[in-house]
N, C-alpha and C positions, 0 to 999 in steps of 0.2 A: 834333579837339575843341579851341576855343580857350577857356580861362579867365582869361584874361591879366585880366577887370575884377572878377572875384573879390575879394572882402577877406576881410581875416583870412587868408590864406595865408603860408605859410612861405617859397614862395619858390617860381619859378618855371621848369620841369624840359620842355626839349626830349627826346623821343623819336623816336632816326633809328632805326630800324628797317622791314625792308620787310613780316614777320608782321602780318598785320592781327588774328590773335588774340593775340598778343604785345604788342602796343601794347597793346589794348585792356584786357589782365591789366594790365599796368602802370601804367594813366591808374588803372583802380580805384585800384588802391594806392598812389599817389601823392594821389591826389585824397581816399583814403579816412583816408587820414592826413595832409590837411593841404596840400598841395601842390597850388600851380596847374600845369596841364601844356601844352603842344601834340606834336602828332606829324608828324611828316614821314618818308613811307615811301623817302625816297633823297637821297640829296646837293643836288640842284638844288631840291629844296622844304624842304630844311632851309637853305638857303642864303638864301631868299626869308621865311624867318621871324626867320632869326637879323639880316637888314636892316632889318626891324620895331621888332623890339626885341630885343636882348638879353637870353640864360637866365640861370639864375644855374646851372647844370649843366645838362650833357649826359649822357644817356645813349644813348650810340653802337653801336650791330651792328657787328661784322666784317664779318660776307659781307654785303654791299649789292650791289645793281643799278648798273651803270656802275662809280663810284669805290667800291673797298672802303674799310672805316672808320678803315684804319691810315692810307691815304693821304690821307684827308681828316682826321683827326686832325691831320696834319704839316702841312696844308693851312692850317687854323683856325691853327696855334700861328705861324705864317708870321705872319695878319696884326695888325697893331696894335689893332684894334678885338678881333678875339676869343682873341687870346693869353693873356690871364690867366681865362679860362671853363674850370673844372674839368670834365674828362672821366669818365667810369668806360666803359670798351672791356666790350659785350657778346661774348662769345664761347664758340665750341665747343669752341674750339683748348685742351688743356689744357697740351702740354707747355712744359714751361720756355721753350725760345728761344724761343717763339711769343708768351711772356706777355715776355720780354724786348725781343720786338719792339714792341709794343704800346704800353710805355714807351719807350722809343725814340725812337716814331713820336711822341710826346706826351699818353699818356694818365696820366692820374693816376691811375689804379687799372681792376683788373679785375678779373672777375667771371664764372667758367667757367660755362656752360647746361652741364645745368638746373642753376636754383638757385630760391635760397627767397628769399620776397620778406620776410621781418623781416633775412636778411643784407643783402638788396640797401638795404634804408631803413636798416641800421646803417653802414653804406657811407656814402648818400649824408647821413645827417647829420652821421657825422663830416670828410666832405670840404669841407661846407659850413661845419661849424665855424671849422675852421681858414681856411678864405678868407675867412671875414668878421673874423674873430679880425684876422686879416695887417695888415687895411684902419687899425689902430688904431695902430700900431707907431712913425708918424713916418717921419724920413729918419734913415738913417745912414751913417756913411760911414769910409774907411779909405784915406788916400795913391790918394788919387784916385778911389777904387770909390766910388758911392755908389747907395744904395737906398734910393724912395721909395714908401711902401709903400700912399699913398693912392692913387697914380697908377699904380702896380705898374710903373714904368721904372726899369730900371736905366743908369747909365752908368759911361763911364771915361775920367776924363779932355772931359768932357763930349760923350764919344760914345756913341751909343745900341747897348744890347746887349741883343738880343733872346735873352729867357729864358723858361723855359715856368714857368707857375706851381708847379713843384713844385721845382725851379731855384730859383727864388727864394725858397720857404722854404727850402730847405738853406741856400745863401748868408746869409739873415738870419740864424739861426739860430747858423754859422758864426763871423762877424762878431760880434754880440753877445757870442758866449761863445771869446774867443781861448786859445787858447796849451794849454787843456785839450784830453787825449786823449777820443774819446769812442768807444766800440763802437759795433758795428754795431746791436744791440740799443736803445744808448742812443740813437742819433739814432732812430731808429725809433720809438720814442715820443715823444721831445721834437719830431720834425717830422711824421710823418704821423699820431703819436696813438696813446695805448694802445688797445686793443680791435679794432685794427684790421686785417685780412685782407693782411697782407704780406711777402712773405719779405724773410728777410733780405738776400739776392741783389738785391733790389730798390736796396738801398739802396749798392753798387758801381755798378751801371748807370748810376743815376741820380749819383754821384759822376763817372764818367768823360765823362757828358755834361755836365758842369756844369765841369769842364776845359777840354774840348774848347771849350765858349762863351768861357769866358777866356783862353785859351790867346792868340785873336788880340792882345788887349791888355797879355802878359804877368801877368797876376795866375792862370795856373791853378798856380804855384807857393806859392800862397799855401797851397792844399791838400795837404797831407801824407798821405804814408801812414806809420803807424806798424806796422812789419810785429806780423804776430801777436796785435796792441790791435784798431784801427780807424784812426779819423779826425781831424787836427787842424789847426787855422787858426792859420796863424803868418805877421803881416807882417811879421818883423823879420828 
């Protein structure tokens, strides 16, 4: 189903999934609160719409036909065009490393089947929040890091550093508020938002991947750990 010329929508929500009744729960309820959608039952026809036009979120399946969704997640956050497209990872998979992979792999959030669809639409508003929110912020910058938050590029030293959109609100985030310790709790609100379906755990994961991107340039020392606290950003 394409709704792409719909008005009055909210915003507009790819569906990779290969469940043809799965999709179709889902367009309802997207569609029924507000949301334009399209579907694509595998990689290679969500490849073909996302050249179209750009979502403004995905909602991805794990188990897919051909490429599963973690590997085309890392796939999308690779290139320039759809790197900063918030994800939400559908999956069966409950256990921890499973959901640690999924982040990992570049998903911004998941979402174990079955589930309910008032979580899954509390989910996707508040992921969409905060990326639209991001878009307002300006550039900032710090001994040569800098982040522009209209164009979602980061650099260093005027080289480019690919970051996945949930990277780059911790780093803003970061940045903005130096030299304070923050818990694991606190960033967890102040980046992915109160109300929101996340462990804690999340929030190291997505800390050592956002190292590991700095790292080549020197700045992942910029990020502290405070043992037994959390988390603090100190350039000095």
């Amino acid at each position: 189903m394409d709704m792409r010329n719909e008005k009055q929508m909210k915003g507009k929500i790819l569906i990779v999934e290969d469940e043809a009744a799965i999709r179709e729960m889902l367009g309802y309820s997207l569609m029924k609160s507000g949301y334009a959608f399209e579907e694509a039952a595998d990689t290679n026809e969500a490849d073909k719409l996302i050249a179209e036009e750009l979502p403004d979120l995905i909602l991805l399946d794990w188990m897919l036909p051909g490429m599963s969704g973690v590997d085309y997640a890392r796939r999308l956050r690779g290139k320039p065009e759809s790197k900063a497209i918030p994800i939400i990872m559908l999956t069966a998979r409950g256990e921890e490393p499973d959901k640690i992979r999924a982040l990992d792999m570049g998903a911004d959030d998941y979402i174990t089947k079955p589930f309910s669809t008032r979580e899954l639409l509390a989910r996707i508003r508040a992921l969409m929040r905060r990326s639209s929110g991001e878009k307002k912020e300006g550039v900032v910058k710090v001994q040569g890091l800098t982040l522009d938050s209209d164009t979602y590029r980061v650099t260093a030293n005027e080289q480019n550093i690919e970051i996945s959109p949930t990277e780059f609100r911790l780093l803003h985030f970061f940045i903005t508020h130096p030299e304070r310790v923050y818990t694991r709790t606190q960033l967890l609100d102040q980046v992915w938002g109160q109300n929101v379906y996340v462990e804690e755990r999340t929030v190291d994961v997505h800390i050592r991947r956002l190292r590991q991107t700095l790292a080549a340039h020197g700045y992942d020392k910029f990020i502290q750990t405070v043992r037994s606290v959390g988390y603090r950003f100190s350039s000095s």
